[in-house]
N, C-alpha and C positions, 0 to 999 in steps of 0.2 A: 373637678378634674383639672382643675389650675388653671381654667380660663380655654382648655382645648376640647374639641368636640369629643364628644363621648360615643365610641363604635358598638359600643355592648349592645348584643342583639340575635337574635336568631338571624343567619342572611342566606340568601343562595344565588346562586351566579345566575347572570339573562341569559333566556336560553336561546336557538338560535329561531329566525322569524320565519323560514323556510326551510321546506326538507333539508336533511344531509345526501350526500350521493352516498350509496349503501358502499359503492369502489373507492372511498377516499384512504384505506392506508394500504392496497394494492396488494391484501393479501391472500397467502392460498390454501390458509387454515381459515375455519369459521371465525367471521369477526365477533368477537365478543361483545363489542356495543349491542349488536344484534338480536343476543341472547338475554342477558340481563337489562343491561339499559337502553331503555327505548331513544331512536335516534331524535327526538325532540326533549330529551330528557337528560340530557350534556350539552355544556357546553362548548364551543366550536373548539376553546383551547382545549378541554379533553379530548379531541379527538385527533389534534393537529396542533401543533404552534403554527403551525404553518398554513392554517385551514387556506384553500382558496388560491394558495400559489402552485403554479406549477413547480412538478418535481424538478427538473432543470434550473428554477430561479431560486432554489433554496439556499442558503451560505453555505453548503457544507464543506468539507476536508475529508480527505480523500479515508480520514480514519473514523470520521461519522459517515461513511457511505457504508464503509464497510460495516459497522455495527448498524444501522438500519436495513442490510441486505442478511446478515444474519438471525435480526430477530422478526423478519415476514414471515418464519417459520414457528416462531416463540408466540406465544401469550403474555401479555402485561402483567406484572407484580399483581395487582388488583384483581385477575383472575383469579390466582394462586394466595388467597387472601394475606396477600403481605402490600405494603401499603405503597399509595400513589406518590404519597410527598407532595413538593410544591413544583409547580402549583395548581398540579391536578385535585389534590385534596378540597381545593373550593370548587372545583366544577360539575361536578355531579350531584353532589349529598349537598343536604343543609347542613350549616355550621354553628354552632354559638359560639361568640365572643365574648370574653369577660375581661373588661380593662379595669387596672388600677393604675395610679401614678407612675409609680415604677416596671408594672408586670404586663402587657396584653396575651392573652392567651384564648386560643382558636381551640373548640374542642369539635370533632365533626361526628357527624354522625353515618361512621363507615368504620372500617377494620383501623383507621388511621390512628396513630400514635396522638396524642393532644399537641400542640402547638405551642411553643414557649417564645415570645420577642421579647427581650429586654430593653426596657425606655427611662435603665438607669443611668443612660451615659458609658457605658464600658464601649468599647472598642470591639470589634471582632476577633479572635483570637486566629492568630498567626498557622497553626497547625490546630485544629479542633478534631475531635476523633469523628469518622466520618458517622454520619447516619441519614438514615430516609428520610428526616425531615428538614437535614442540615441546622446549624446555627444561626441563629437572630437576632438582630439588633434594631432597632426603631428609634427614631430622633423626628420629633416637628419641623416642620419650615411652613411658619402659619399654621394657618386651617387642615396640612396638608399630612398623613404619616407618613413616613419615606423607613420603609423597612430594606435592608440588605441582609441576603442568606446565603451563606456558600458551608461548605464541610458536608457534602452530600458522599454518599454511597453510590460506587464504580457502577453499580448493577442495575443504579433506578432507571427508569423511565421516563422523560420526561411529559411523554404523551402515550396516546395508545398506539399511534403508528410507532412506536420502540425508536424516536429522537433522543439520542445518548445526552445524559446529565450526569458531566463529569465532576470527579471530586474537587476538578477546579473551578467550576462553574457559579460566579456571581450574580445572584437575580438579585433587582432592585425593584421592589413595588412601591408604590406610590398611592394611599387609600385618600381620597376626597369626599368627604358624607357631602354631596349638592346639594342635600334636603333630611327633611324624615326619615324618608322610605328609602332612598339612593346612595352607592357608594360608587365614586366611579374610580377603576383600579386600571391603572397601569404597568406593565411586567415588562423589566429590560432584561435579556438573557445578555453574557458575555462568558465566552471558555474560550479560548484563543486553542486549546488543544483540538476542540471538532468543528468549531466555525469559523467563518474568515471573517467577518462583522459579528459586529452586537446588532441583535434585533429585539424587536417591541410587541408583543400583545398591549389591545387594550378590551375593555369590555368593563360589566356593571353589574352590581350585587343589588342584589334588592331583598328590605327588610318582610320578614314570615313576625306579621306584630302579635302579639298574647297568644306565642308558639312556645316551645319549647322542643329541641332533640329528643329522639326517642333511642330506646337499647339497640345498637343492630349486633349479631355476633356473627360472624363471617362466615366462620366455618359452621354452623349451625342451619344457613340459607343456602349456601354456596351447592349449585345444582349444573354447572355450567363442566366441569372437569370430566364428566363420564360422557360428554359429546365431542372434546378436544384433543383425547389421548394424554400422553404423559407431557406432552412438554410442557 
């Protein structure tokens, strides 16, 4: 692998060490973590980028209040078996990774689209057409992978409390294997459209060793929609 660590692996994000508060996205439809995924069974950024801060200390703009005060009434994409994106996509389900030289590609084991980063040197493309999992690029600095993803869809979600992830919206993650079993990831968000700063998730992946994903089909499980009405 040219001298760089090799990520390939079954992983799934730490989950959190203590309860959730069951009131964390303040809404007045059944929360759906509730339903499908047990609250020790996501992690914090699924539920929140913002796990643990008060609503007041958020960064928002006065244009991401408003689309977080619209979708307390909504269910997340993942309800509706259409897909989380990033970087919800690593915190609930197991992943597998498969790197080559040039390719790393996340495939999860959810409704989710597979994951393409490119680690052939291109560039990010200027106008990309948008999608749920946005566009990707990957480049070393050391031991370390530094992926940047933007070209998301108006509609995603960035969390389940419904934080808007605009089509301008730049994440930059940062993957560190510390060992074996550990990857420690860091997540910068920046959209100057819905927040007033760039903010940071961080948190840890940890390897499922002589695993493998298994088939989920969304709509084939999906039991949650005849408790939440149409939206």
């Amino acid at each position: 692998m040219s001298g760089k660590p090799d990520l390939s692996g079954v992983w799934e994000a730490a989950r959190p060490t203590t309860d959730a508060p069951r009131s964390y996205t303040g809404r007045t439809t059944p929360d759906p973590v509730n339903l499908q995924i047990d609250q020790s069974d996501a992690s914090d950024i699924r539920r929140s980028v913002f796990f643990g801060m008060n609503r007041d200390e958020e960064p928002l703009k006065p244009e991401a209040i408003a689309v977080l005060s619209k979708r307390q009434n909504e269910q997340p994409p993942a309800v509706r078996c259409l897909p989380q994106g990033v970087p919800g996509v690593m915190m609930a389900y197991a992943f597998k990774i498969v790197q080559t030289p040039r390719l790393l590609v996340m495939i999860p084991e959810s409704q989710e689209p597979p994951r393409q980063i490119y680690l052939d040197g291109r560039e990010l493309p200027k106008n990309p057409d948008p999608s749920w999992m946005g566009y990707s690029t990957g480049k070393w600095e050391g031991d370390t992978l530094v992926v940047q993803t933007t070209g998301f869809k108006e509609e995603g979600w960035l969390d389940n409390a419904g934080h808007p992830r605009g089509q301008s919206m730049l994440i930059t993650e940062r993957f560190h294997r510390r060992d074996f079993g550990h990857i420690e990831l860091e997540i910068r968000y920046e959209d100057p459209n819905y927040y007033t700063r760039p903010f940071t998730n961080k948190t840890k992946l940890n390897l499922i060793p002589d695993s493998d994903i298994i088939e989920f089909v969304c709509t084939e499980n999906e039991k949650d929609m005849q408790h939440l009405g149409k939206r």
